[in-house]
N, C-alpha and C positions, 0 to 999 in steps of 0.2 A: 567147894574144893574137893571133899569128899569122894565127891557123884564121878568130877573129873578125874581123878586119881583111878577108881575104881574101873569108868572105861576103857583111861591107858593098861590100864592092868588087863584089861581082859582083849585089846588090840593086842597086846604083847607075847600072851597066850597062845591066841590064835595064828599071828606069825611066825611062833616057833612052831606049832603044830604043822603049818605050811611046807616047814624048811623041814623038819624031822619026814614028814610024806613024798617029798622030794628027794630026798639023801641027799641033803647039804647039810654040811654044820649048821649047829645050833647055834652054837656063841654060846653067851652067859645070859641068865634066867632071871638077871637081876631085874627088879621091878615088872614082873609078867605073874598074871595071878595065876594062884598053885590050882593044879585039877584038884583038891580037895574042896577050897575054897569055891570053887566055878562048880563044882558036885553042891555043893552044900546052896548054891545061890539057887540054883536048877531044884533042887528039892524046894525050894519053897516057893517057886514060881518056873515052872519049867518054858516059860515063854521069856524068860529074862534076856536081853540082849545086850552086850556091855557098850555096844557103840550106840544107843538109846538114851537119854535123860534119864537118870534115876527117879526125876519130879515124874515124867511122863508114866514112866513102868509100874511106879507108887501110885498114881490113881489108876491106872486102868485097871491093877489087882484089887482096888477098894471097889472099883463099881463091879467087877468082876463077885465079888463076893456079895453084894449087894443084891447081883439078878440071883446067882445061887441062893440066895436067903429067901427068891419068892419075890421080892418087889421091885416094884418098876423103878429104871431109872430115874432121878429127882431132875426138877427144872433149876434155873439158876437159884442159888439160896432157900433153896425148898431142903437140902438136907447135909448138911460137915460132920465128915466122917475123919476123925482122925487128923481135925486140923486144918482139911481139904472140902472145899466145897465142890461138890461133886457134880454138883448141874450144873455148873459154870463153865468145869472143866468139860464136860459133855458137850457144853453148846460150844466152847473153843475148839474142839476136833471137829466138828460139823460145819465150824466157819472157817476153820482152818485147813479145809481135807487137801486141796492139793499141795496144800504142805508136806504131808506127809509121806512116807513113803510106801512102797506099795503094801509092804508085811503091815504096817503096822493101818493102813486102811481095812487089809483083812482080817483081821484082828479084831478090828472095832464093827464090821458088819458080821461077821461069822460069829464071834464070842460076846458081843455086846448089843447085838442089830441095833448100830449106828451107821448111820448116812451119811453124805454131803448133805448141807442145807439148802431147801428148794432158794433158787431166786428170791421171792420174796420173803424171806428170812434173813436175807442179809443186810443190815444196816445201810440206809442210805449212804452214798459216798462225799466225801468231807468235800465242802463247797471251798472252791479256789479263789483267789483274793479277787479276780476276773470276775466270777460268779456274785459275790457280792457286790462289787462295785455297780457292774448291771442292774440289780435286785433293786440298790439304790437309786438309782439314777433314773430307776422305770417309778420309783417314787415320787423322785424331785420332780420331774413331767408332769405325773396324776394332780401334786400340790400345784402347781406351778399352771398346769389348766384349769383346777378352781379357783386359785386365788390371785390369777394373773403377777404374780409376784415369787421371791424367794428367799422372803425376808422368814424364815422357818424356825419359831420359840423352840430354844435350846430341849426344852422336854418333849415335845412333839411327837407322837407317832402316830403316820402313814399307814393304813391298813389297805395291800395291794393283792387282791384275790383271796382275801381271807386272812394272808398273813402280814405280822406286825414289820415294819420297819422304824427304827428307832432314828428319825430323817433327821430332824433335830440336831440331835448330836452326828450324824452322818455331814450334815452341810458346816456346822463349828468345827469338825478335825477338819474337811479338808481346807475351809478358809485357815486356819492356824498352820496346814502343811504345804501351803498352797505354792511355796515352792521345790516341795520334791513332787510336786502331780508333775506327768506328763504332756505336754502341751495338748494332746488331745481331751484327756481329762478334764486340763482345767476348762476349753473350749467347749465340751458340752456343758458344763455347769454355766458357763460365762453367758449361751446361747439362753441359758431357762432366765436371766437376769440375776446371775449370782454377782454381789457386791465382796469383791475379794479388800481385806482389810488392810490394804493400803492405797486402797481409792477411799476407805472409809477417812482416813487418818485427813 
């Protein structure tokens, strides 16, 4: 609430300053922070910017004083400073770069020499309910040509190019959901000889 407060204040500033360079009234000054206040911010970080995150401004002056001090920036959890873990926040601007905006990219490679993260530094991207259904179903196949069947023990798992599939419990939810599947859905399952549990009944 603070943080917020403090950048209306400093929005509110800067549009009377607008209006005052313009020769328009000012109006009233209520709630715009005072140039002493904005003098006193600027002394203690002269890159301060009031339409910025206070959280954001607060570490990059921590890592800021961190490379002045001599040492390298920290990896995730390698060093908290003030509460802030500052290799986390490092690798969030790296992963986050087109986030951000253009000052405060430059910023991070001029006064911090921080990047964008190469490609392979970015976390695979979160598989889609599509994605796994496939994943599975290229399981149910693999079991279902060795074991001519798909009668598949509830603990089971399918190892499909190295990775685990927990087929098992894949083939028990969707018999138990087996009427919100999609008639294609159920149709591939039905093709491997899946026994849906009200032909079991």
């Amino acid at each position: 609430m603070w943080a917020k407060n403090l950048r209306t204040a400093g929005r509110r500033l800067a549009e009377i300053e607008a209006r005052r360079e313009q020769g328009l009234p000012v109006g009233s000054t209520t709630g715009a922070l005072t140039e002493e206040r904005r003098d006193a911010l600027e002394a203690i970080d002269p890159s301060w910017c009031p339409a910025w995150p206070v959280a954001w401004q607060r570490c990059y002056k921590l890592c800021r004083g961190v490379i002045e001090a001599g040492a390298a920036l920290p990896g995730p959890g390698e060093a908290t400073v003030q509460g802030e873990d500052l290799g986390a926040w490092v690798q969030a601007q790296r992963l986050g770069w087109d986030a951000l905006l253009p000052a405060q990219q430059w910023m991070l490679e001029m006064m911090l020499g921080i990047g964008p993260a190469d490609p392979d530094e970015r976390p695979p991207a979160a598989r889609t309910q599509a994605d796994k259904w496939a994943a599975n179903v290229r399981a149910a196949r693999q079991f279902h040509g060795r074991e001519g069947h798909l009668q598949v023990p509830r603990k089971h798992v399918e190892m499909v190019d190295g990775v685990e599939h927990k087929l098992g419990m894949f083939v028990d939810n969707a018999r138990r959901r087996a009427d919100k599947l999609s008639e294609q859905r159920r149709q591939e399952l039905t093709e491997l000889g899946m026994r849906w549990a009200k032909e079991e009944a």
